[in-house]
N, C-alpha and C positions, 0 to 999 in steps of 0.2 A: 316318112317312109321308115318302115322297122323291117328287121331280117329276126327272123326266129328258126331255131336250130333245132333238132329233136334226134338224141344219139338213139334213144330205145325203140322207136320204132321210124324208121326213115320213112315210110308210105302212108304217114299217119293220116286218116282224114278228120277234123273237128265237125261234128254236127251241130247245128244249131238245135234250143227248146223245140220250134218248128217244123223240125227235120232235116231243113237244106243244109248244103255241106259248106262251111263257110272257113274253112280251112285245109290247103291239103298242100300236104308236103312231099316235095321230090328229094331224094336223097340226102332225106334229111333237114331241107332247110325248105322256108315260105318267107314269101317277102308281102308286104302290105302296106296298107295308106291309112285304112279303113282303122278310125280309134274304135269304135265298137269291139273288133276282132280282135287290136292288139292288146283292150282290156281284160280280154274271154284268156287268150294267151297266155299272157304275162301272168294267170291267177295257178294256170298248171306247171306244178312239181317239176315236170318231165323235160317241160320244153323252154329253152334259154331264149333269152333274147340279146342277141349281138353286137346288134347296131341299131340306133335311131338317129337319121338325119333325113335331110331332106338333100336330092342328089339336084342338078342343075337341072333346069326347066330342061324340056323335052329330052334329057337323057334315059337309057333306057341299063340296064343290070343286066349281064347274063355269067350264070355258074357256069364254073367248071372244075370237072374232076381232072387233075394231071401227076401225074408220075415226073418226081426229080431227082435229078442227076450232086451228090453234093461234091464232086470237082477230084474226090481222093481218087490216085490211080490206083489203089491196091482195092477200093471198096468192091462187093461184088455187085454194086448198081453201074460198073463204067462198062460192065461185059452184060449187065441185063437192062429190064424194066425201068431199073430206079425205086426208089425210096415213095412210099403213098397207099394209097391215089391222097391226092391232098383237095380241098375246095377251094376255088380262089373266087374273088368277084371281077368282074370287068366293065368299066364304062369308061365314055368320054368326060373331058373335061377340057374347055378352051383347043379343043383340037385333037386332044392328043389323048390317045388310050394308055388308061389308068390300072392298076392291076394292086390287088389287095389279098394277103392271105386270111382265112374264113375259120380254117380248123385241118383235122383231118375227118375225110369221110368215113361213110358208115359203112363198111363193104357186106 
């Protein structure tokens, strides 16, 4: 499994010689299995690649964009939003949900 990242354009879609669209990214990032794709990828400028592993059988990946708090009482994130959005990943692992930071998103 590989995660690929693309700061300059979050919505990117990659089209194949063929036409179909064999890449398309949400806010920024795409995840994939398919070595085809992550070869087409890895060959463009624009788009990083983050991670390559393989996660446990049947577990499943999902993004998120979240807003953090860094703990200072005087900061003006403890009276707002917070600090972000940031991207994080999330899956299980042996039971228990894992959580990993990704970057900051693309807003």
């Amino acid at each position: 499994m590989a995660i690929f990242k693309c700061e300059q354009y979050p919505y990117l879609r990659v089209i194949g010689r063929d036409g179909t669209v064999i890449a398309q990214f949400r806010d920024g990032l795409f995840e994939t299995s398919d070595a085809s794709v992550i070869a087409v990828l890895s060959q463009r400028e624009y788009i990083t690649l983050l991670d390559e592993g393989e996660p446990a059988p049947g577990s499943r990946r999902t993004f998120r964009r979240e807003f953090v708090k860094c703990g200072k009482p005087n900061c003006q994130c403890a009276r707002g939003q917070g600090h972000g959005p940031y991207v994080y990943v999330y899956w299980r692992e042996n039971g228990r949900v894992r959580k990993r930071y990704i970057g900051r998103a693309v807003t």
